[in-house]
C-alpha positions as CSV (number, residue, x, y, z in Angstrom):
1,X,48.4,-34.6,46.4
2,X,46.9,-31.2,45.7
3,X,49.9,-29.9,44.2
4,X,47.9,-32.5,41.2
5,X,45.2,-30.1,40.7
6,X,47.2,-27.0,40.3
7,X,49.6,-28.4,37.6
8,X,46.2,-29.5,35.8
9,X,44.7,-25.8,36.7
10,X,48.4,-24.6,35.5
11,X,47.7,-26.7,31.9
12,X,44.5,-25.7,31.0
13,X,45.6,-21.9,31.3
14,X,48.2,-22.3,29.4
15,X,45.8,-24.1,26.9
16,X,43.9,-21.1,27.2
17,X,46.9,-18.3,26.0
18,X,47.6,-20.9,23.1
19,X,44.4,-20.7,21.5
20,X,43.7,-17.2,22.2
21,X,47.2,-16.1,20.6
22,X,46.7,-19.2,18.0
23,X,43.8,-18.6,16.1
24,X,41.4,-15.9,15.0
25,X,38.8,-14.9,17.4
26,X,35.3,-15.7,15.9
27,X,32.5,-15.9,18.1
28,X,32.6,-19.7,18.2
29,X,36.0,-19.1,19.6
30,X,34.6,-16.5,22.2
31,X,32.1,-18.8,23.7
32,X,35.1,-21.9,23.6
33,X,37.4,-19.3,25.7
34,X,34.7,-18.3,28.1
35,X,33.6,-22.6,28.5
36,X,37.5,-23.1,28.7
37,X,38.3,-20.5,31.7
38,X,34.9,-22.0,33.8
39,X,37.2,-25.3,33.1
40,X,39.9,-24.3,34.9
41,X,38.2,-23.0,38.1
42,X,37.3,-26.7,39.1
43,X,41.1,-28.0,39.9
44,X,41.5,-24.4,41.1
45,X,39.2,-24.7,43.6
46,X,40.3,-28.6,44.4
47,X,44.2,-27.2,44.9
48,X,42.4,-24.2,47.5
49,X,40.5,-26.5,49.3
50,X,43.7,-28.6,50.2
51,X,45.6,-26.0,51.2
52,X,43.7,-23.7,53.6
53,X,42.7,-25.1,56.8
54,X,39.5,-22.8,57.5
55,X,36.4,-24.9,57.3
56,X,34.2,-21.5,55.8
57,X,36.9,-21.2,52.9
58,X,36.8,-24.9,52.2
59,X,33.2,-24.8,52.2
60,X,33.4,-22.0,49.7
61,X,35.6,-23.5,47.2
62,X,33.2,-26.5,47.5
63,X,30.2,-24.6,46.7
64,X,32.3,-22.9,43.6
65,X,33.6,-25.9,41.9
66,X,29.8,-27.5,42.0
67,X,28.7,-24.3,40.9
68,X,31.5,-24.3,38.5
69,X,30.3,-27.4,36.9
70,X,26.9,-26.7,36.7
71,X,27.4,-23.6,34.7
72,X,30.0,-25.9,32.1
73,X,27.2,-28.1,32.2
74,X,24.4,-24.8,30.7
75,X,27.5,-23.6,28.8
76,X,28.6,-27.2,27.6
77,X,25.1,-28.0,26.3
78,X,24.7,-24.2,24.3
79,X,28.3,-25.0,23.4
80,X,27.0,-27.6,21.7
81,X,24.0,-26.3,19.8
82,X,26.3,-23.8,18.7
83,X,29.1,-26.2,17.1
84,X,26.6,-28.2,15.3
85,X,24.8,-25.4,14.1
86,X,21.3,-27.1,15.5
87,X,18.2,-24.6,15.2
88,X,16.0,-24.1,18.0
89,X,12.5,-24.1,17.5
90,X,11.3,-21.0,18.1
91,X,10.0,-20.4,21.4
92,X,9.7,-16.8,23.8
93,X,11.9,-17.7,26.8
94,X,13.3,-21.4,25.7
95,X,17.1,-20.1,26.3
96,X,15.9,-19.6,30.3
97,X,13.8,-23.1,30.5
98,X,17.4,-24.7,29.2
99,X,19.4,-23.0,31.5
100,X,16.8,-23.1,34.6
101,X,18.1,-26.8,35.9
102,X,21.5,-25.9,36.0
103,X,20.3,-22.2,38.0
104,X,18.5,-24.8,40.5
105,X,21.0,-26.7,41.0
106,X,23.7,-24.4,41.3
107,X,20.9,-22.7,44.1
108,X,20.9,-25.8,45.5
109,X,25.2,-26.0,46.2
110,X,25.2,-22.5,47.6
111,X,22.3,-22.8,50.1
112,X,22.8,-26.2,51.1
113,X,20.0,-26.6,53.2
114,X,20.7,-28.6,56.2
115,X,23.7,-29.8,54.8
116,X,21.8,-32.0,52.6
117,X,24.3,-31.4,49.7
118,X,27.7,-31.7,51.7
119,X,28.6,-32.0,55.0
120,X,32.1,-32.3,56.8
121,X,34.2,-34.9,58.1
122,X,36.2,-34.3,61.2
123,X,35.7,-30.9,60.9
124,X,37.2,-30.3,57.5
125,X,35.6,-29.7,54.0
126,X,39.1,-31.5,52.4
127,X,37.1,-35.1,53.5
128,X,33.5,-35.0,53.2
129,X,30.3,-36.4,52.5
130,X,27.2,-35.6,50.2
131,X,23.8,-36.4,50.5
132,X,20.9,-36.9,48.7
133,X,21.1,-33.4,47.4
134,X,24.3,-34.1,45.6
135,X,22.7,-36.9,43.9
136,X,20.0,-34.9,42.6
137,X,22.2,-32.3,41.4
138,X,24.5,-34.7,39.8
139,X,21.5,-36.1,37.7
140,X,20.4,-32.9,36.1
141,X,24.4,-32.1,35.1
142,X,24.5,-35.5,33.8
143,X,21.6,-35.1,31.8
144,X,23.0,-31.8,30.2
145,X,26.4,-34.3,29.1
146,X,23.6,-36.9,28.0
147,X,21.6,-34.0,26.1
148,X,24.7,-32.8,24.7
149,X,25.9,-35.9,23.4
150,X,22.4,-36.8,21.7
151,X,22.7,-33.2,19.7
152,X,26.4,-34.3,18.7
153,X,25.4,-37.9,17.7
154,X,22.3,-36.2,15.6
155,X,24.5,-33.7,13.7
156,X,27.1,-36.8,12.5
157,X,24.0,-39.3,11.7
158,X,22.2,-35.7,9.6
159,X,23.1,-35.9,5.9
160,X,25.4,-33.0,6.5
161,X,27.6,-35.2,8.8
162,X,30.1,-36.1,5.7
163,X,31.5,-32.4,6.3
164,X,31.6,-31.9,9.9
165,X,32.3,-35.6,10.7
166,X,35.9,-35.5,11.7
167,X,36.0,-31.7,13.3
168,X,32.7,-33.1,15.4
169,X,33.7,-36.1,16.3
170,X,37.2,-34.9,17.9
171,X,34.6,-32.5,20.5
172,X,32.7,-35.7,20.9
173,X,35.8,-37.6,21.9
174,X,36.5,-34.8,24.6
175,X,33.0,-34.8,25.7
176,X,33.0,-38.5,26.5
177,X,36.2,-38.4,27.7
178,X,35.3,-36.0,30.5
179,X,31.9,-37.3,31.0
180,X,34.3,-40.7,31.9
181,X,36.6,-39.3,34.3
182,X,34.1,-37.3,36.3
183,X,31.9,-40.7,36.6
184,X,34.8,-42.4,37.6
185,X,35.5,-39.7,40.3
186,X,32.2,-40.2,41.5
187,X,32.0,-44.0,41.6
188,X,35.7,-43.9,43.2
189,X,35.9,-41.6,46.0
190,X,31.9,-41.3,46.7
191,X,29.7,-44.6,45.7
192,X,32.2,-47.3,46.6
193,X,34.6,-45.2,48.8
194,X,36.2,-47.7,51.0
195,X,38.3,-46.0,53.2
196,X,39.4,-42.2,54.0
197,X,41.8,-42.3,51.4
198,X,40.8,-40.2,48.6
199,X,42.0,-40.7,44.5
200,X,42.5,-36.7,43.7
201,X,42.7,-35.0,40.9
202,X,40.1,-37.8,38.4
203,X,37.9,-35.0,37.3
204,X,40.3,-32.4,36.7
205,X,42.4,-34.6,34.6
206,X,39.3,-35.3,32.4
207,X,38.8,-31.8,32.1
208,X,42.6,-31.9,31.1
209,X,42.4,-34.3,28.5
210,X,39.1,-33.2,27.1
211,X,40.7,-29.4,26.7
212,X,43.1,-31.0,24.8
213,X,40.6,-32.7,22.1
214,X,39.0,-29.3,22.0
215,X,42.2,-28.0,21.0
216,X,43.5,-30.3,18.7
217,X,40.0,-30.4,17.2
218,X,40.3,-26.1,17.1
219,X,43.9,-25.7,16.1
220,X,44.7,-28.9,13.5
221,X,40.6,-29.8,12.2
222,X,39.8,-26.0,12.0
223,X,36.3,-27.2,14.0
224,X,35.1,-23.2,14.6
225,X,35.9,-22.5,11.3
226,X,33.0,-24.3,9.6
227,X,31.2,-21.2,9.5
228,X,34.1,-19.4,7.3
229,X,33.9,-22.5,5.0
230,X,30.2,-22.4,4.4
231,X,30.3,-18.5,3.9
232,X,33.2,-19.5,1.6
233,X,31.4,-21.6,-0.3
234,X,28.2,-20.0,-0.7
235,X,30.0,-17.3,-2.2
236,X,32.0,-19.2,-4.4
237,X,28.7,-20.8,-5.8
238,X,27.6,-17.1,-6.7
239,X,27.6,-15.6,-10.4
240,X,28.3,-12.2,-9.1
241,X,32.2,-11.0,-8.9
242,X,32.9,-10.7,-5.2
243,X,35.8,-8.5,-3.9
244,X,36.3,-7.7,-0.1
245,X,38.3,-4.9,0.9
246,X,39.9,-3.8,4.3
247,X,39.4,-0.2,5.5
248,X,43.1,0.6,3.7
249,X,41.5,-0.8,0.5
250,X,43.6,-4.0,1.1
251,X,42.1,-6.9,-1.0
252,X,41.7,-9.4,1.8
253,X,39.1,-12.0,0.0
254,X,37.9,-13.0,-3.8
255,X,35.5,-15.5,-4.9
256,X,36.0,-17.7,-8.0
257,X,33.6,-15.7,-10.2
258,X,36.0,-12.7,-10.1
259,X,39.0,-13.7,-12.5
260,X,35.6,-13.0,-15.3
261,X,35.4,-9.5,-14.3
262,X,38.5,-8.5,-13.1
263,X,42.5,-9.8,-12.7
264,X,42.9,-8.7,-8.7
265,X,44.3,-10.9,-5.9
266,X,44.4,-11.3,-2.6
267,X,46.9,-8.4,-0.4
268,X,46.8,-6.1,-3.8
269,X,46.0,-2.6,-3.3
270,X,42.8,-1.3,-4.9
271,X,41.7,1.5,-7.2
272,X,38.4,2.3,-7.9
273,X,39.7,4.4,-10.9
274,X,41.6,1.6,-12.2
275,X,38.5,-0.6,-12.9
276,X,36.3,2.1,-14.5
277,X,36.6,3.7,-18.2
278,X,36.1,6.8,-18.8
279,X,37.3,7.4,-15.0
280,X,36.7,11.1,-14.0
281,X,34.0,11.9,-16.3
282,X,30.3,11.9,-16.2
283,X,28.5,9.0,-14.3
284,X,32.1,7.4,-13.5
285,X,33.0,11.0,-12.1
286,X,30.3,11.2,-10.1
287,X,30.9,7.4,-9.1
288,X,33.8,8.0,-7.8
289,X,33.5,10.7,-5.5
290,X,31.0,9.4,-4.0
291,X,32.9,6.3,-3.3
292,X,35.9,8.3,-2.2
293,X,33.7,11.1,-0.1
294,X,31.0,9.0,1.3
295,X,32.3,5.7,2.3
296,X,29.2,5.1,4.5
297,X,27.2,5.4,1.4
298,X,26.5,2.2,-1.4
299,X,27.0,3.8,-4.6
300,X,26.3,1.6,-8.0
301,X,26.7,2.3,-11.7
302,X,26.6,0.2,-14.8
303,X,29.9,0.0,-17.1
304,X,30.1,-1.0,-20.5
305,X,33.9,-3.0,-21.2
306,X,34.8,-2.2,-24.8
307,X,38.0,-4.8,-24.7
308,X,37.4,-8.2,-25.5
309,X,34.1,-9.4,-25.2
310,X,31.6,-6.6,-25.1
311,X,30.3,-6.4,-21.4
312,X,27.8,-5.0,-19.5
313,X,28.5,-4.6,-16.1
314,X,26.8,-3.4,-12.9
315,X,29.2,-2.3,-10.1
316,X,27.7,-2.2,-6.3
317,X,29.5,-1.1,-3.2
318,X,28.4,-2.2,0.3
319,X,30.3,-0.7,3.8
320,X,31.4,-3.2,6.0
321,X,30.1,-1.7,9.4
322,X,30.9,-3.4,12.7
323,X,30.3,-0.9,15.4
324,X,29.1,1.7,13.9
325,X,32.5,1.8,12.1
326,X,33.5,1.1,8.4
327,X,36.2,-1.8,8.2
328,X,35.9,-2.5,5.0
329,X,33.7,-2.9,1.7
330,X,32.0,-5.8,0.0
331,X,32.0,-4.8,-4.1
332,X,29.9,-7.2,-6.3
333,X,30.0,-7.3,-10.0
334,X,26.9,-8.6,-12.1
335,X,27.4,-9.1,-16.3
336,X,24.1,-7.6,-17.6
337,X,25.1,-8.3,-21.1
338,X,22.3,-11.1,-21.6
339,X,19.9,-8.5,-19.9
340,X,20.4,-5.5,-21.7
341,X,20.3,-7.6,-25.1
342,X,17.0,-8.9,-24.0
343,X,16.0,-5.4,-23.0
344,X,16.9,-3.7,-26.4
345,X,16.0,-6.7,-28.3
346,X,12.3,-6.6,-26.1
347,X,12.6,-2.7,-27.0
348,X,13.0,-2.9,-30.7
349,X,10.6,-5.6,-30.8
350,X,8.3,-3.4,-29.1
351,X,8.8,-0.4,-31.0
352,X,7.9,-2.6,-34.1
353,X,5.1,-3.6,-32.5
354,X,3.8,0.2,-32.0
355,X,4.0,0.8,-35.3
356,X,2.6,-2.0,-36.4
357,X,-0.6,-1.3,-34.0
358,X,-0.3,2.5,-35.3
359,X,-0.6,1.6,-38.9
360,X,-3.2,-1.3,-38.0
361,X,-5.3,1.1,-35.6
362,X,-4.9,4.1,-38.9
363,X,-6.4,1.2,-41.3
364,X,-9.0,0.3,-38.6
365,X,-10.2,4.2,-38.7
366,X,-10.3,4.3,-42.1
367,X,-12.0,1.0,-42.7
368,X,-14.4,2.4,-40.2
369,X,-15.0,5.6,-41.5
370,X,-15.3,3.8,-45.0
371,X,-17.9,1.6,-43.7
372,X,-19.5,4.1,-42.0
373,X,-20.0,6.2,-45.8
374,X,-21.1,2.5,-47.3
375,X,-23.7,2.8,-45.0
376,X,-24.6,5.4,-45.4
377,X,-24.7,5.5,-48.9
378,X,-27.0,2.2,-48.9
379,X,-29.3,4.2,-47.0
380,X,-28.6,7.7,-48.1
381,X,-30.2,9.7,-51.3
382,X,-27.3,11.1,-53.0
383,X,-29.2,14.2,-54.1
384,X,-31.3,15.1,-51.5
385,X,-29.4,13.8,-48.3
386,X,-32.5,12.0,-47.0
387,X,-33.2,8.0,-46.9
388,X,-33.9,6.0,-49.8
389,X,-36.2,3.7,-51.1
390,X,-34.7,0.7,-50.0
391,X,-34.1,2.3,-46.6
392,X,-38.0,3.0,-46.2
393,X,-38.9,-0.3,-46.8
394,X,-36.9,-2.1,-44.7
395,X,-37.8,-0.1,-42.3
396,X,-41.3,-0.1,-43.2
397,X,-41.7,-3.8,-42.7
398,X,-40.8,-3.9,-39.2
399,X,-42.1,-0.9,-37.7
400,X,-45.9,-1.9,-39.2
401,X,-45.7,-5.4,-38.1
402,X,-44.5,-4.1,-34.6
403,X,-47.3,-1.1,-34.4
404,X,-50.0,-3.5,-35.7
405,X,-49.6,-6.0,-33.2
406,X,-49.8,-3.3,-30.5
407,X,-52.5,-1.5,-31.9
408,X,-50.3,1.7,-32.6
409,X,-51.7,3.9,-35.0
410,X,-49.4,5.4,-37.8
411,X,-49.8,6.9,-41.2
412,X,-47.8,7.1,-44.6
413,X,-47.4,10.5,-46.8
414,X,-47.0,9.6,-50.5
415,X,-45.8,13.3,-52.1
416,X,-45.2,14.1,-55.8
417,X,-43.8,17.5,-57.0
418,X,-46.7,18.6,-59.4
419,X,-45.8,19.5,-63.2
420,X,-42.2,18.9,-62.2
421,X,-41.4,17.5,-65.8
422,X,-41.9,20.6,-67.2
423,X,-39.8,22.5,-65.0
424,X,-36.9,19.9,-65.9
425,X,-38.1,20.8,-69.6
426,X,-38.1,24.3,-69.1
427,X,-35.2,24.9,-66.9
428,X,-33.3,21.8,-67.0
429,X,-32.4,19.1,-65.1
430,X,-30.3,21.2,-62.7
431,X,-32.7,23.6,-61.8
432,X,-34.7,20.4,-61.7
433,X,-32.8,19.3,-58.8
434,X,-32.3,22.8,-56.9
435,X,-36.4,22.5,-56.7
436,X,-36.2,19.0,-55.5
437,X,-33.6,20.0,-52.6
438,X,-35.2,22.8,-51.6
439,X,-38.8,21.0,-51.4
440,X,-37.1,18.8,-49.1
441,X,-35.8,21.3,-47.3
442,X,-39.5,22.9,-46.4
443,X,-40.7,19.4,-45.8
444,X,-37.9,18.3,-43.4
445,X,-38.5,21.7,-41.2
446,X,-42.0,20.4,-41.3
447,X,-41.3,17.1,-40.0
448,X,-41.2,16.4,-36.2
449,X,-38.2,14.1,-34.8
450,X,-39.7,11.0,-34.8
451,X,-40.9,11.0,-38.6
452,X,-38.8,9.1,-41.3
453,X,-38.7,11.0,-44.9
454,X,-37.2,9.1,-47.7
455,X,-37.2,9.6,-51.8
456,X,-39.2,7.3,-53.3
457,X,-38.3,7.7,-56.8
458,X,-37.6,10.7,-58.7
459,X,-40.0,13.3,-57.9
460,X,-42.3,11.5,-55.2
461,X,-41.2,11.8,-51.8
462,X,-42.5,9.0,-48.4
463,X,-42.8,10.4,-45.0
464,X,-43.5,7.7,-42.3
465,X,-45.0,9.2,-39.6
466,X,-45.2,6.6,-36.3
467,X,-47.7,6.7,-33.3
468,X,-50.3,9.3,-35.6
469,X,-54.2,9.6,-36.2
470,X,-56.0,10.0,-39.5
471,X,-56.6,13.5,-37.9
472,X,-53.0,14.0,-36.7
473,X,-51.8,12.9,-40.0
474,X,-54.2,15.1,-42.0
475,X,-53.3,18.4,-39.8
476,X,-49.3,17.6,-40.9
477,X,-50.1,17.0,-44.4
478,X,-51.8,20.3,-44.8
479,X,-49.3,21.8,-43.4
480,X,-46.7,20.1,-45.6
481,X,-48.4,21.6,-48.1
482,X,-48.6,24.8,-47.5
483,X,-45.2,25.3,-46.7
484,X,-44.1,23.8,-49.7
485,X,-46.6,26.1,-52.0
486,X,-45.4,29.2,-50.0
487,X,-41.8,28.2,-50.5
488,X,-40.2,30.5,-53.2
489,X,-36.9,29.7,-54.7
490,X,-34.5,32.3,-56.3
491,X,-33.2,29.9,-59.5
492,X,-29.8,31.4,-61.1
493,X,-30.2,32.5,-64.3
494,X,-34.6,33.2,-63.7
495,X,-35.1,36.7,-62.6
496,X,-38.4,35.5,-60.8
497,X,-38.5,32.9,-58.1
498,X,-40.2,29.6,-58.4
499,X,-42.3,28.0,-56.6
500,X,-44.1,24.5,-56.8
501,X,-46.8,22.6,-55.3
502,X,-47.0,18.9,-54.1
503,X,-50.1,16.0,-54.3
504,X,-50.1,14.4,-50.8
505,X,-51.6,11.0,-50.7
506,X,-52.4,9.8,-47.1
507,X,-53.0,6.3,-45.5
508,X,-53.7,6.2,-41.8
509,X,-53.8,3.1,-40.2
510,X,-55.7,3.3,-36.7
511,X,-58.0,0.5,-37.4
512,X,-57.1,-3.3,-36.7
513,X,-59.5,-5.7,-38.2
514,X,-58.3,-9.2,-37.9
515,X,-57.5,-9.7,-42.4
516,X,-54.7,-6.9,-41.6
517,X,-52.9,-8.7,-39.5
518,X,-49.7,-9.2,-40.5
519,X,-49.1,-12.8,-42.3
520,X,-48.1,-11.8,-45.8
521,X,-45.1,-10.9,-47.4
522,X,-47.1,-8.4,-49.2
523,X,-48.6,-6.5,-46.2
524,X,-46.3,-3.1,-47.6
525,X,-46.4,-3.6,-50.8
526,X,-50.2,-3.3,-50.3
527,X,-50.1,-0.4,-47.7
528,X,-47.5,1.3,-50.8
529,X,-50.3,0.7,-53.6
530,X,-53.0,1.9,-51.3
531,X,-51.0,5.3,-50.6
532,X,-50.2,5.6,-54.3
533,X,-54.0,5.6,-55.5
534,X,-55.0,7.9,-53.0
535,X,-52.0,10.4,-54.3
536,X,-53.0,9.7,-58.0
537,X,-56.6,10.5,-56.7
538,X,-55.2,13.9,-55.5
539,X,-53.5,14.5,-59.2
540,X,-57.0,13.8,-60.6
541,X,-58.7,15.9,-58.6
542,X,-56.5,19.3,-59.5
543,X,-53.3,18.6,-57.7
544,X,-51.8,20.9,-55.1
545,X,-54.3,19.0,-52.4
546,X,-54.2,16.1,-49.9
547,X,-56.7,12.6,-50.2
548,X,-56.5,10.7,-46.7
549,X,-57.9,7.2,-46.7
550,X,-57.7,5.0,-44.0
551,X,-57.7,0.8,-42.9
């Protein structure tokens, strides 16, 4: 009867060298060969414990089997996880607090305290018993198979099951299939076990048959390669050109948005120069090399395709490195044609738009600059270069209102150029006006910052002088005066300089009864008429003189 467990040991080995010389080896199929091997240790152990008579041995190939099938349990439920792609949450340690039950209970079959677990019958580990140990070691590697299970039946009922259904459910199949056999095993020769005679070989022949839905599921459904098709598709649903090369520049895999770039095919040789025009020369030179001398390296260039439709093309090479090794490259190829239309059309758009804010931004200076002479010509004597009348009194109306209200004394200068008629008449009208400029010339070096001249009309001249007595105002006038009178002025043509004298009228305003208040539209128009008879007082009285009165 043990000769049963070795022909089942004998099978699944042989299972084994099939799908290890079958398929390719992915890491899926790494951990299935690994699961697959602890499989076959349990009717290896069964066939040693039937044929050695030493109780120690017997015991030992006891303790490995249960040992055995707590670690297919661990590796059955990661096995799992791992098929059905299932994500972990993310937890420090959680790969440890999965795998702890089995580690206790595989502590548990080695020490087997007291012979708790399993204890012999006449003498000999071939019959046995098991107590309550075994029982509590058989319900934590049933709940791995139950756990294991629940993960399976979640990835089918997920909306993702229409792709993996029939490659899952074939594992499932093996899963409940073993999970079967080793329940019957235990109901059969432990629960109900009615005499010494012993049904051999029920769980390894589960084992048995579920290796073989593993392997039909592996070799016919392609279950481990569900990660290929994904990849497959993911990069099928790319816009880039993809073309995988082996380390001998082998073509070994294409996507379907190549055939747009390029006519290449799987097992063709490749040729960097073959896909580049101009190949040799200047960027594509450089290319190139440093494709052919650094192939560590991920060199990129844009190309422009002259045949057909004009393309623009950006080329990027990636080393495959497994190891620290190059197998292989990854090239992707992007059209930029769209791109680089929207970047010259954004350029050209954008160069328009410069010159448009170059010629707006010109006209803005010039309209400012223009302005700038309109205003100052509204304010500006053309002759002299000082204010004007209608500058004065605008400015006039506001200041007195303002210095009245405070209290603030100030005074107004009324000046006429005496007997200038008959220098025009004389001299002319240009001489005329070289006296007029350089009177105001005298009177503006007179002046202190704050005072505001302005030509009145023709010959008469208004100095506005803010924050000034009577006395204060009388002490400039005079000197006003003076200056002008000693002010001599080489005429061309006159062999002798000129020189002229000015009447000053004067109205200070450093007193504030209650009827100067400001109410009436006339208030300057009053203080100009009171500033005027004073000045025509100084005429009347010989000229070349001041008259101050005050309010």
């Amino acid at each position: 009867m043990a000769w049963i467990d070795l022909f089942v040991c004998i099978l699944l080995l042989a299972l084994l060298a099939y799908v290890f010389i079958s398929v390719t080896i992915t890491v899926l199929h790494k951990v299935y060969l690994m699961f697959h091997f602890f499989m076959t240790l349990w009717p290896l152990c069964q066939f040693a414990i039937q044929v050695t008579d030493s109780p120690r041995l017997q015991l030992l190939y006891v303790k490995i089997a249960f040992v055995d099938l707590a670690l297919l349990a661990v590796g059955w439920l990661f096995f799992t996880l791992l098929l059905t792609k299932r994500t972990l949450p993310v937890r420090k340690g959680l790969p440890v607090l999965i795998a702890l039950p089995a580690c206790l209970a595989a502590a548990i079959v080695i020490s087997n305290p007291n012979g708790m677990f399993v204890q012999p019958l006449y003498g000999q580990y071939a019959e046995r018993s098991y107590g309550p140990l075994f029982w509590l070691t058989s319900l934590v590697l049933i709940g791995y198979g139950v756990v294991s299970l629940w993960v399976i039946h979640s990835a089918l009922s997920a909306s993702r099951a229409d792709r993996i259904k029939k490659q899952v459910t074939q594992v499932l199949r093996g899963m409940v299939v073993v999970m079967a056999f080793i329940g019957a095993d235990i109901l059969v020769n432990v629960v109900f076990r009615v005499s010494s005679m012993v049904i051999p070989g029920l769980t390894s022949a589960g084992i048995l048959l579920s290796a073989v839905f593993f392997i039909v599921a592996i070799h016919r459904d392609k279950v481990f390669d569900l990660l290929k098709i994904a990849h497959q598709d993911i990069i099928n649903t790319i816009n880039l050109g993809i073309l995988v090369l082996d380390d001998n520049e082998i073509i070994v895999e294409t996507n379907r948005s190549l055939p747009a770039f390029l006519d290449l095919h799987i097992g063709d040789r490749f040729e960097i120069a073959d896909i580049l025009p101009d190949a040799g020369t200047g960027t594509s030179g450089t290319f190139i090399a440093k494709y052919k001398n650094d192939p560590l390296e991920s060199p990129e260039i844009d190309v422009l395709y002259e045949k057909g439709d004009r393309r623009h093309v950006h080329i990027h090479v990636s080393p495959i490195v497994v190891g620290g090794t190059r197998v292989g490259r990854i090239i992707t190829f992007q059209d930029r044609s769209r791109l680089r239309q929207l970047i010259e059309e954004t350029a050209k758009q954008n160069e328009i738009l410069q010159e448009r804010n170059q010629t707006l931004s010109e006209m803005q200076q010039e309209l400012h600059l223009t302005n700038q002479k309109l205003q100052q010509m509204a304010i500006t004597d053309g002759l002299t270069g000082c204010f004007n009348r209608n500058y004065i009194t605008q400015q006039l109306e506001q200041e007195v209102r303002n210095h009245i209200e405070r209290h603030i004394p100030f005074s107004i200068l009324l000046l006429d150029i005496d007997f200038f008629k008959l220098i025009n008449d004389r001299y002319g009208h240009l001489t005329g006006d070289e006296v007029i400029c350089s009177t105001v010339n005298v009177i503006k070096q007179t002046l202190r910052d704050t005072d505001i001249l302005a030509r009145f009309g023709g010959e008469e001249f208004i100095v506005y002088l803010p924050f000034t007595s009577s006395e204060a105002a009388l002490d400039l006038a005079e000197r006003i005066r003076a200056a002008v009178e000693a002010n001599k002025m080489m005429v061309p043509g006159l062999k002798n300089a000129l020189s002229v004298t000015v009447s000053i009228g004067l109205l200070s305003v450093d007193r504030f009864p209650l009827d100067l208040f400001p109410g009436s539209m006339t208030l300057i128009s009053e203080l100009f008429q009171s500033v005027d008879h004073v000045l025509y007082q100084a005429k009347r009285e010989g000229r070349n003189r001041v008259v101050s009165a005050s309010k």
